[in-house]
C-alpha positions in Angstrom: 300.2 87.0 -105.7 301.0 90.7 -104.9 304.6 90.1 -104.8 304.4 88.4 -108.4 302.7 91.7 -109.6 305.0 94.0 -108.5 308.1 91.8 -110.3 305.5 91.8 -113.1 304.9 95.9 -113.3 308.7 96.3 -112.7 310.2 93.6 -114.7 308.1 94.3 -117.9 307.9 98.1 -117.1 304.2 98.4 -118.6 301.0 100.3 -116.6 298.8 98.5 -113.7 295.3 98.4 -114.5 296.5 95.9 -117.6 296.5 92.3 -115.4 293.4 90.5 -114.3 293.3 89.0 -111.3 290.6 86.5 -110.5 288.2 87.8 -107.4 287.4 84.6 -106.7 290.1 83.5 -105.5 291.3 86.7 -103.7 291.7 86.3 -99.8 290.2 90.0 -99.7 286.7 88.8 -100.8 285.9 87.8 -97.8 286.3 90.7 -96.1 284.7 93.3 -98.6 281.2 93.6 -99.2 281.5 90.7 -102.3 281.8 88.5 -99.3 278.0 87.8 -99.3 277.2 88.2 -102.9 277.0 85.3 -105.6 279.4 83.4 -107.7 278.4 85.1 -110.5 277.9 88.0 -109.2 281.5 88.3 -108.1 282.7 86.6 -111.4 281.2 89.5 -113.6 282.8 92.0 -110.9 286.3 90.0 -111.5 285.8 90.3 -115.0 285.1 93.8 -115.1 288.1 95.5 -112.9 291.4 96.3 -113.1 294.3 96.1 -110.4 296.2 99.0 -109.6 299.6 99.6 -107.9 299.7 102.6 -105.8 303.3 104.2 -104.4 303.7 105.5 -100.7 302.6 109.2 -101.5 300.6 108.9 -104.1 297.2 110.3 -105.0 294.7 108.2 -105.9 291.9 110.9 -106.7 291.4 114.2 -105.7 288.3 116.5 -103.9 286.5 118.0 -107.0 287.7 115.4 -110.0 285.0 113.9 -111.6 284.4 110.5 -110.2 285.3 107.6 -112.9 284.7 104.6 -110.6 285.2 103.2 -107.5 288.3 100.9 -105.6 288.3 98.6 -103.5 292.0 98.2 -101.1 293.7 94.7 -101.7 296.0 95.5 -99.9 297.8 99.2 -98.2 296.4 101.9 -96.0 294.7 105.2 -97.4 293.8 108.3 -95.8 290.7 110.1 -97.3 290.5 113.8 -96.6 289.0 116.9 -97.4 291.0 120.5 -97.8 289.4 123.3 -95.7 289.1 126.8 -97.0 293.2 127.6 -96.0 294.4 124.1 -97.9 294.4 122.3 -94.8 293.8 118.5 -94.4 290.9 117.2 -92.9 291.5 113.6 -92.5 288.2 111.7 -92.5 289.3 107.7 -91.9 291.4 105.4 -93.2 290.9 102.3 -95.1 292.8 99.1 -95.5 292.2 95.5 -96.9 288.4 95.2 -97.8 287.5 98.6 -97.8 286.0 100.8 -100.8 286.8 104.3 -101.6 285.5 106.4 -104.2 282.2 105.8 -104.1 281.2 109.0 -102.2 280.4 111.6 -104.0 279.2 115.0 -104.9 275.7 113.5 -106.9 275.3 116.9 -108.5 278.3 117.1 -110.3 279.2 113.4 -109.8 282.6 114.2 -108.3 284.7 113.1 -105.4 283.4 114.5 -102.4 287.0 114.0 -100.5 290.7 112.7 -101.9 292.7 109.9 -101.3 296.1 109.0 -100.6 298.3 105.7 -100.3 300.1 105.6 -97.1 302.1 103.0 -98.2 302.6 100.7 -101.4 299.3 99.5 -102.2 297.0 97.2 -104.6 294.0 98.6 -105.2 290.8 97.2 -107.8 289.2 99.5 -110.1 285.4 99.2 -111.2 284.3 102.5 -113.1 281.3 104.1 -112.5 278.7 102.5 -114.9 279.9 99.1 -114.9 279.5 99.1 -111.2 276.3 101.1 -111.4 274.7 98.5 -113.7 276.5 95.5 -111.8 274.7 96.3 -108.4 271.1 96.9 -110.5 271.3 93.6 -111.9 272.0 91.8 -108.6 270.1 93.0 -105.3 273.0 90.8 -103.3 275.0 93.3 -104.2 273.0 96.6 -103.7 272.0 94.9 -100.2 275.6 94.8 -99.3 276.3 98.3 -100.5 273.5 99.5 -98.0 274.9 98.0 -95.0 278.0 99.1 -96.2 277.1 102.5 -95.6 275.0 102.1 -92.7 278.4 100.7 -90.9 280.4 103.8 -92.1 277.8 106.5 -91.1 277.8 105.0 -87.5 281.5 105.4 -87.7 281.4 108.6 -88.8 278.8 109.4 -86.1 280.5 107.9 -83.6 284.0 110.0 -84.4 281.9 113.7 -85.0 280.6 112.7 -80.6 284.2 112.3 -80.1 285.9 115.2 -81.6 283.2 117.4 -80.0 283.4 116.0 -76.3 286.6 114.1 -76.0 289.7 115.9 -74.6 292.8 116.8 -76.4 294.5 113.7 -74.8 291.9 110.6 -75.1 291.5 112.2 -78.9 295.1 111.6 -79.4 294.7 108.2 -77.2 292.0 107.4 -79.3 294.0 108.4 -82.7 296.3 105.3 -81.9 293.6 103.2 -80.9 292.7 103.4 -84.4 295.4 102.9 -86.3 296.2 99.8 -84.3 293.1 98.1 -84.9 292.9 99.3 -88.3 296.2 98.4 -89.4 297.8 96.6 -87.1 301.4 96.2 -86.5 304.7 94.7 -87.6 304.8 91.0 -87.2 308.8 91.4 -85.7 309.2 94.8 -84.4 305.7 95.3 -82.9 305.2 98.8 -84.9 302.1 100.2 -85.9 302.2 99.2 -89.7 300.8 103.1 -90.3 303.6 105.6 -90.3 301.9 108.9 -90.1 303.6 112.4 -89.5 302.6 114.5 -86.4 301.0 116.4 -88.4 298.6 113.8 -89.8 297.6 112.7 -87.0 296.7 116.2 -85.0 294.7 116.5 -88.6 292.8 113.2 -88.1 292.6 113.7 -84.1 291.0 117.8 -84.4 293.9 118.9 -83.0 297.7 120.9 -83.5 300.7 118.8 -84.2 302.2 120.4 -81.3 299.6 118.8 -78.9 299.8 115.6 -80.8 303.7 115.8 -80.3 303.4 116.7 -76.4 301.0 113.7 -75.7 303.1 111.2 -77.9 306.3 112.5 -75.1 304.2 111.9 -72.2 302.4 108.4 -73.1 306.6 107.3 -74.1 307.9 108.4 -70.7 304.6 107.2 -68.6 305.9 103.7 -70.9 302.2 103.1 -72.6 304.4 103.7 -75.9 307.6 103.7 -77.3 308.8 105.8 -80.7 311.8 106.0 -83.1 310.8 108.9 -85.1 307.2 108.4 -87.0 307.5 104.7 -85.6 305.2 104.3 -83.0 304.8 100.6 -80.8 301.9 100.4 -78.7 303.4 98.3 -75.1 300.3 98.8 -73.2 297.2 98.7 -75.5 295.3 98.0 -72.4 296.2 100.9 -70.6 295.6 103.2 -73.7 292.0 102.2 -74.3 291.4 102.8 -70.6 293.0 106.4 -70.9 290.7 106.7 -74.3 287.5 105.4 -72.5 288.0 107.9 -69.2 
């Protein structure tokens, strides 16, 4: 289906956002929170969206914009940060298939509380803000999920705030690649982590400097844990590396 959109978008050279796909057959329902919500809930969600195609790079919305609506990830990786006072990222997680950005916000001003960023091509679904708003007041399956949705991400983001304030420089940079590997996985063939993130990105996610992040990389590749071709990393001993995270 994805790969029939993207001939679609470039073949017929018009905007995403314009098709309709059906939710109900999407293989992504069942990992998002519309997994536990009715039929018709998740028809009048289907009916309401629109599908968006993302390039490697681009911004999806920024710190400060007022917030239009909310996404859910078909398919791609996204970083969400936050710019310190100097314009430095602050990555706060990723998301991938299933996941939901945008719905964080500043309630004051009803703006994005952080930005996002495609890592890679990606197919996002767009709800604004008061069709979803109105969706999840008229069906309690929904606004159920949406609770235990954040209950799982503020453990998560719990869990990593312990963890940048007691780990070491190493087991945060052990950890880093922990993440992205069960987040996104890796290649099917060449056994690479499907996220290609700079140095740079990763001392930002990790709390650390790129040159620490570069150092450890070195070291795990010559102890054999990993192996790299420039931002390609390939996890050989996954084992091993949650071991040196967990220590």
């Amino acid at each position: 289906m994805q790969e029939n959109l993207r001939k679609y978008y470039k073949n017929r050279k018009i905007a995403p956002g314009i098709i309709k796909t059906d939710c109900m057959e999407c293989e992504m329902k069942d990992c998002s929170i519309l997994k536990e919500c009715t039929d018709e809930c998740v028809k009048q969600f289907s009916g309401m969206k629109k599908v968006y195609v993302f390039k490697s790079g681009q911004r999806i919305f920024m710190e400060g914009n007022s917030m239009r609506g909310i996404y859910f990830v078909e398919e791609g990786q996204i970083k969400i940060y936050k710019s310190d006072a100097k314009g430095q990222e602050i990555i706060l997680r990723f998301a991938g298939s299933g996941d939901m950005i945008g719905l964080s916000c500043n309630t004051e001003n009803n703006e994005y509380a952080a930005s996002a960023v495609s890592l890679s091509d990606s197919t996002l679904c767009f709800a604004d803000a008061e069709s979803f708003s109105a969706l999840y007041m008229n069906h309690p399956d929904l606004a159920l999920q949406l609770i235990k949705y954040f209950k799982s991400e503020l453990c998560t983001m719990e869990t990593r705030a312990l963890k940048l304030a007691s780990l070491s420089v190493f087991r945060k940079v052990a950890d880093t690649l922990l993440t992205l590997l069960e987040k996104f996985g890796v290649e099917p063939f060449s056994g690479t982590l499907n996220a290609v993130l700079s140095r740079q990105e990763m001392a930002s996610f990790a709390g650390t400097t790129k040159e620490q992040v570069s150092k450890i990389i070195s070291e795990l590749k010559q102890d054999g844990i990993i192996d790299t071709n420039g931002k390609l990393i390939r996890v050989l001993k996954p084992d091993l590396l949650m071991e040196m995270a967990s220590d």
